[in-house]
C-alpha positions in Angstrom: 96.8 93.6 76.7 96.5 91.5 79.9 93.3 90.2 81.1 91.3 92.0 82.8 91.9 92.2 87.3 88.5 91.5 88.8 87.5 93.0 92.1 88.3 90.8 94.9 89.3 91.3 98.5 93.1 91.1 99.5 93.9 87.3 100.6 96.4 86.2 103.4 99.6 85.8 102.7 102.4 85.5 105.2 104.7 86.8 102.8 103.0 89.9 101.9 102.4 90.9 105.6 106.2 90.2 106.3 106.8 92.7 103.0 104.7 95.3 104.6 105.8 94.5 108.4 109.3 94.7 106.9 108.3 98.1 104.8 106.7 99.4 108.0 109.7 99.3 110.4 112.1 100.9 107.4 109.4 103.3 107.3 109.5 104.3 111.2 112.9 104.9 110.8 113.1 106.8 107.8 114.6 105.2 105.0 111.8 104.5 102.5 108.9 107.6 101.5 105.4 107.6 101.3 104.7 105.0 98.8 107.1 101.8 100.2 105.4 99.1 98.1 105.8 100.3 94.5 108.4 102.9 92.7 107.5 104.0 89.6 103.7 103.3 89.1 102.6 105.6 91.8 104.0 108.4 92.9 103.2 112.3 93.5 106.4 113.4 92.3 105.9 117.1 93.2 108.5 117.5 96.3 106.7 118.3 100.1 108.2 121.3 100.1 107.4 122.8 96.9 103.4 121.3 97.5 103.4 122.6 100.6 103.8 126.2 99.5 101.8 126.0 96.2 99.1 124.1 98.0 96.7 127.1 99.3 97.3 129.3 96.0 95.8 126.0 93.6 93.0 126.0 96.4 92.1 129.2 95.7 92.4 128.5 91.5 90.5 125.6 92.2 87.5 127.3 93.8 87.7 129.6 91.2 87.1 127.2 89.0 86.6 123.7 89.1 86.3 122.9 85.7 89.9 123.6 84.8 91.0 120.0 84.0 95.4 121.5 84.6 93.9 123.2 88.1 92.5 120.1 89.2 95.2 118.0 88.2 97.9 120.5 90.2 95.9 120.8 93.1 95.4 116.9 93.2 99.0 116.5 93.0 99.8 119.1 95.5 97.0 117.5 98.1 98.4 114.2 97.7 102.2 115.4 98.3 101.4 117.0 101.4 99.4 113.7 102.2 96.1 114.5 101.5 95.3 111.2 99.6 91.4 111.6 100.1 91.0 115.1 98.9 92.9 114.4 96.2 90.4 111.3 95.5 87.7 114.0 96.0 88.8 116.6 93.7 89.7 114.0 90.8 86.8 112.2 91.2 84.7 115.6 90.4 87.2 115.9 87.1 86.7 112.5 86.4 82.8 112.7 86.4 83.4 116.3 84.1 85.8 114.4 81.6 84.7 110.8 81.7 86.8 110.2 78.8 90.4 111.7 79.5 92.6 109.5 80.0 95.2 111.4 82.1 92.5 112.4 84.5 91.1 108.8 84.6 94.8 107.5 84.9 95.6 110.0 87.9 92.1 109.5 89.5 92.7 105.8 89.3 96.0 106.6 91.2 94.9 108.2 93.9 91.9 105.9 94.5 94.4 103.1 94.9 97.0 105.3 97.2 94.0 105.9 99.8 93.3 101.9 99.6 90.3 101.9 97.3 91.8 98.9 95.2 88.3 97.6 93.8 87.8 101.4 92.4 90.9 101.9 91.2 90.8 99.0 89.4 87.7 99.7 87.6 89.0 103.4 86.7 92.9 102.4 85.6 90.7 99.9 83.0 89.3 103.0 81.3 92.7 105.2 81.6 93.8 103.8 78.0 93.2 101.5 75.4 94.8 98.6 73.7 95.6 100.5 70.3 97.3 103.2 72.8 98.4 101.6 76.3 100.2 103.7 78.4 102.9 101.7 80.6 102.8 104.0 83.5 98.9 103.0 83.9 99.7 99.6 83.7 102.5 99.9 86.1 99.5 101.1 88.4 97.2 98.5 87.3 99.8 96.0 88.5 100.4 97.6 91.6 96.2 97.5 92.5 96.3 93.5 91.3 99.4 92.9 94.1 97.3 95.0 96.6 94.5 92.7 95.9 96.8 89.8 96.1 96.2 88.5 92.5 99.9 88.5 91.9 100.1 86.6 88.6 97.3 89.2 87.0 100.0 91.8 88.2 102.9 90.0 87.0 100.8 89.9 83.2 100.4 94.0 84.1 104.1 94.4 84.5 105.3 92.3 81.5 102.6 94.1 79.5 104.5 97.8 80.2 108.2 96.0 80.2 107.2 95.4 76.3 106.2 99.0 75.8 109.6 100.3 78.2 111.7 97.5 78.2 114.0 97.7 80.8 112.4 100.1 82.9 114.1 99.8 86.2 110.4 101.5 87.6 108.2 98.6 86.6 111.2 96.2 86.9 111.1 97.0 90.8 107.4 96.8 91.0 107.6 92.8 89.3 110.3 91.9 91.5 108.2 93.1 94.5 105.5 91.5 92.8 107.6 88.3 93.1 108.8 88.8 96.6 104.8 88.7 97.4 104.5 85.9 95.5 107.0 84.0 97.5 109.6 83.8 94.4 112.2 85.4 96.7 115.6 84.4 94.3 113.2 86.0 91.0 112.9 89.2 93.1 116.5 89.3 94.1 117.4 88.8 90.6 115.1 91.4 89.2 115.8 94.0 91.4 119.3 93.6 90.6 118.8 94.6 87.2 116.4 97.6 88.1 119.3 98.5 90.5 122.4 98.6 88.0 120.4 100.8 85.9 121.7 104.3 86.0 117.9 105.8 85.8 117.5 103.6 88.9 116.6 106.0 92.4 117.0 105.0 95.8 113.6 103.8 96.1 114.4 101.0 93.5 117.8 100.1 95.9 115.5 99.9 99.0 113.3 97.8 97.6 116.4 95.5 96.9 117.1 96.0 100.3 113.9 94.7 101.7 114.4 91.5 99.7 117.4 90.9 100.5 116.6 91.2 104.6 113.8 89.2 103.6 116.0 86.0 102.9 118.3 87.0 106.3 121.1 88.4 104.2 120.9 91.4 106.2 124.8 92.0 105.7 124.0 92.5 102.3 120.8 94.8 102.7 122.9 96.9 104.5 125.4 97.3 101.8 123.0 98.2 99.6 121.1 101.0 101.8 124.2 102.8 102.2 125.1 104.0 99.3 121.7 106.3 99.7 121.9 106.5 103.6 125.0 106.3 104.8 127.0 103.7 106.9 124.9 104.5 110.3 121.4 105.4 108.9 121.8 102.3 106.7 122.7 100.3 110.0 119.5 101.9 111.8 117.4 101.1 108.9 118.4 97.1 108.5 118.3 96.8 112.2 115.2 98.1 112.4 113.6 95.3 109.8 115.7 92.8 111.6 113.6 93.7 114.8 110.2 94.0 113.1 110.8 90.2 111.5 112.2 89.0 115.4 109.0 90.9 116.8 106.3 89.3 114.8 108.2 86.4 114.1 107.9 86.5 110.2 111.0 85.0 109.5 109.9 81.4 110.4 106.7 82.3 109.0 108.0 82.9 105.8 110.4 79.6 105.8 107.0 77.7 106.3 105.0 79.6 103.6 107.8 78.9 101.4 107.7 74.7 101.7 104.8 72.6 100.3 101.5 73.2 102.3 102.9 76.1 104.7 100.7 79.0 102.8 98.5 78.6 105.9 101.2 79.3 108.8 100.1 81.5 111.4 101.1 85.2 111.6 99.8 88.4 113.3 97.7 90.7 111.4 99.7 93.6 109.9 97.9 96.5 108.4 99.0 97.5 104.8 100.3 100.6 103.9 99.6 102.8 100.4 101.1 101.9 97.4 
């Protein structure tokens, strides 16, 4: 099991604020969904549509009665599908304090904590959503996502490599470390593991995007294109890379990334860019 990721706040890094300024722009114009940083580890995988509808009728169950530990988990989901990422935190955090010792309610509360931006929390609660004689490589998928939010990325890296022994090859967790790496300024590692996430057949489109980003990320925006399209399209694929080739003209990351990347440039200047969920 990997050590354990302390509390700590987020520090600068021109990189990671070039990932999300980069994320942010694909985001604008539609290519990546609500969770652009990670694929796998995260994710309420109940489609908008279908939460939408069933969204008022687990209310209503939930009301009824909150001790259900399967209401509370489908209303959760529903909430956080239809982008409800603090009442989702809400209503798992009451399940949480009725079943301190369920891990799938621990593991899913620990989720959503991090998806509304409560890293520190989430941290604490992913710790206590399984054990080392029975880890769960989804939760440490998660755990690794909160240690990049924090920007501890070799504690997340440790996460990663932890599930990859449990699911080896898991083109999920196998786009969250080469992410990971792109934060960590290890550009040609993320290229190259996002490749093999990619030529995966269980691979989605959110795995290719993230490929995507990387590759814009070096300039190769020929390439990034490529990529997109095969999930876009020739012309939403287009809009898409020239939408991160604006965003990294606009804030001027590109340079600032060239200079983080040489000996002594970690401390290049670069304009504030809020993060987004994981």
């Amino acid at each position: 099991m990997p050590a354990t990721v302390e509390t700590r706040p987020v520090r600068s890094n021109p990189l990671r604020r070039l990932a999300v300024a980069g994320v942010m722009a694909l985001m604008a114009s539609g290519c990546l969904s609500r969770q652009p940083l990670t694929t796998g580890s995260i994710d309420a995988s109940a489609p908008a549509d279908t939460a939408r509808r069933d969204v008022g009728r687990l209310a209503a169950r939930y009301e009824r009665d909150p001790a259900d530990i399967g209401t509370a988990m489908a209303y959760a989901q529903a909430l956080r599908a239809t982008d409800q990422g603090a009442q989702a935190a809400a209503v798992l955090q009451q399940t949480a304090l009725r079943n301190p010792k369920n891990p799938a309610v621990l593991a899913a509360y620990g989720k959503s904590l991090a998806e509304v931006g409560r890293f520190g929390e989430a941290a604490e609660v992913l710790r206590n959503a399984h054990s080392p004689a029975n880890p769960d490589w989804r939760v440490l998928s998660a755990q690794g996502a909160v240690a990049d939010q924090m920007g501890d990325h070799v504690q997340a890296q440790r996460y990663y490599e932890a599930a990859l022994k449990i699911v080896p090859g898991e083109p999920a967790v196998l786009s969250n470390l080469g992410l990971s790496y792109a934060l960590a300024k290890r550009l040609p590692e993320a290229e190259s593991t996002l490749r093999q996430a990619s030529a995966d057949p269980r691979a989605d489109g959110r795995v290719r995007q993230n490929l995507a980003l990387v590759l814009g990320l070096q300039g190769r925006f020929g390439e990034a294109e490529q990529v997109l399209t095969r999930d876009l399209g020739p012309a939403q694929a287009a809009q898409n890379v020239a939408a991160l080739r604006a965003s990294m003209s606009q804030h001027n990351t590109w340079k600032a990334t060239k200079a983080a990347e040489k000996p002594g440039g970690g401390k290049a200047a670069h304009p504030q860019v809020a993060a987004s969920a994981m």
